[in-house]
C-alpha positions as CSV (number, residue, x, y, z in Angstrom):
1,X,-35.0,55.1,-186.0
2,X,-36.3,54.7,-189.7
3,X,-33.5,53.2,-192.2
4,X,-33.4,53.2,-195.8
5,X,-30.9,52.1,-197.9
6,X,-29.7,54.4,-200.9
7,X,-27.7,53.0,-204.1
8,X,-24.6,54.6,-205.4
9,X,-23.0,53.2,-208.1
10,X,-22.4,49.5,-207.0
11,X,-22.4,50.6,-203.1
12,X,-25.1,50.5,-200.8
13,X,-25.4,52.4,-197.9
14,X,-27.7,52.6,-195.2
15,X,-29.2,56.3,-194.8
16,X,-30.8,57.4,-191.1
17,X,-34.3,58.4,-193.4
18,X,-35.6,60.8,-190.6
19,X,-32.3,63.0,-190.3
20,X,-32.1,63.0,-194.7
21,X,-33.8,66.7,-195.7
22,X,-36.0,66.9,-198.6
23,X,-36.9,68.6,-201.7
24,X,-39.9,68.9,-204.2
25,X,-39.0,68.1,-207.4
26,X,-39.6,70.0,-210.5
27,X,-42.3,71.9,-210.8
28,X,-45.5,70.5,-208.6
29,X,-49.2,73.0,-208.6
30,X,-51.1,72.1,-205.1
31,X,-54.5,73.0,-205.4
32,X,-56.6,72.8,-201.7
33,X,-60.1,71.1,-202.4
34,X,-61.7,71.3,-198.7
35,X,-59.9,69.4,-196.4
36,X,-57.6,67.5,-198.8
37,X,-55.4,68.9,-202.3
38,X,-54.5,68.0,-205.2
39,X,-51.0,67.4,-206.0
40,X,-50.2,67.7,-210.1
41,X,-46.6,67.6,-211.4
42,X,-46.1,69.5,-214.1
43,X,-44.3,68.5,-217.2
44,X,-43.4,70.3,-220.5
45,X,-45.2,73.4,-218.9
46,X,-48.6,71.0,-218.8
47,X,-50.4,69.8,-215.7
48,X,-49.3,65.7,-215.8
49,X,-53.0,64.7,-215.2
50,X,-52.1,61.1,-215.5
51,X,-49.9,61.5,-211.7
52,X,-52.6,63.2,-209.9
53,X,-52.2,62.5,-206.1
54,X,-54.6,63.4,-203.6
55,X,-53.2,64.8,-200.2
56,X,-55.0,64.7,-196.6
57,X,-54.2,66.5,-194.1
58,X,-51.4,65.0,-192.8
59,X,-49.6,64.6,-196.2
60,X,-50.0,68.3,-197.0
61,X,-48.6,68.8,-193.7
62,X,-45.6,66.4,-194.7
63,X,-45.4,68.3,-198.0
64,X,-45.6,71.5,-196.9
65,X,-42.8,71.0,-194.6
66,X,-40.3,69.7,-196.8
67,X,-38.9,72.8,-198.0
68,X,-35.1,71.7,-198.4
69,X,-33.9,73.0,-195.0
70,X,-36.2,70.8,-192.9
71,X,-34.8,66.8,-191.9
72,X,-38.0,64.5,-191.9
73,X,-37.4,64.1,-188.1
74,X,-38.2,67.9,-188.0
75,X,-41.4,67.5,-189.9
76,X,-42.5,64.3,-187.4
77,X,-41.7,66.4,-184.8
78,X,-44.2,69.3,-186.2
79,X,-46.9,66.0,-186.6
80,X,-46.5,65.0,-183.2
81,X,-47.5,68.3,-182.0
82,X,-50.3,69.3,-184.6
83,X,-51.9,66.4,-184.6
84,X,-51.4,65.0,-181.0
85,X,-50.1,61.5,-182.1
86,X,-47.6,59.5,-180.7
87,X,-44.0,59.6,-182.2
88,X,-44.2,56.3,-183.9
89,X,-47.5,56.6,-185.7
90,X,-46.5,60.4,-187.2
91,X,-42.7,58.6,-188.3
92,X,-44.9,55.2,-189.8
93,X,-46.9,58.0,-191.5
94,X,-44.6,60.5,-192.6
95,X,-42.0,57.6,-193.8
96,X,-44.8,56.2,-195.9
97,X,-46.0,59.4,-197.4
98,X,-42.2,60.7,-198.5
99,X,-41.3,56.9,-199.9
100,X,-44.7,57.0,-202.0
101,X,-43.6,61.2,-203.5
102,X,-40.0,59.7,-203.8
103,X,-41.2,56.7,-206.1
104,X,-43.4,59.2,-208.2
105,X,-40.4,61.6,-208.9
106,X,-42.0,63.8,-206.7
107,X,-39.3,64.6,-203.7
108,X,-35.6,64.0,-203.5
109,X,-33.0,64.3,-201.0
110,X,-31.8,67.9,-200.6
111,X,-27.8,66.8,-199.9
């Protein structure tokens, strides 16, 4: 089971990260290049070129499925099955992808 802990206030409490269900976050453009896309938040109506990310395939997958109805175990689930990898790799993966969008302002819980 993945953890994280979550701040509120002065409280900390710890979170089951697969069963939280995320959101993007303001407006984000996703441009496909080939195998991989671009990922460009946009600010002030202008394409933040200084927070490019590039996406492969499994982190567009990731994206893609965190609509705000969808708990990350759901979208580990879909990895598992897409990509034919075992259910710890796809969580390892998945959990890293989500903290890295959460740090850049890029996801955030959908409760």
């Amino acid at each position: 089971m993945i953890q994280a802990q979550q701040l509120y206030g002065h409280n900390v409490r710890t979170v089951d990260f697969a069963m939280t269900v995320y959101r993007h976050a303001g407006e984000v453009v996703l441009r496909r290049v080939g195998k991989e896309a671009l990922l460009v938040p946009v600010r002030n109506k202008v394409g933040d070129l200084d927070s490019i990310f590039t996406l492969n395939e499994t982190a567009i997958a990731v994206w893609e499925s965190l609509d705000g109805r969808a708990s990350l175990d759901h979208v580990i689930d879909r990895l598992c099955r897409d990509y034919d990898v075992n259910r710890e790799r796809a969580a390892e993966d998945a959990g890293e992808i989500v903290r890295t969008l959460l740090e850049a302002h890029l996801l955030e819980a959908a409760d």
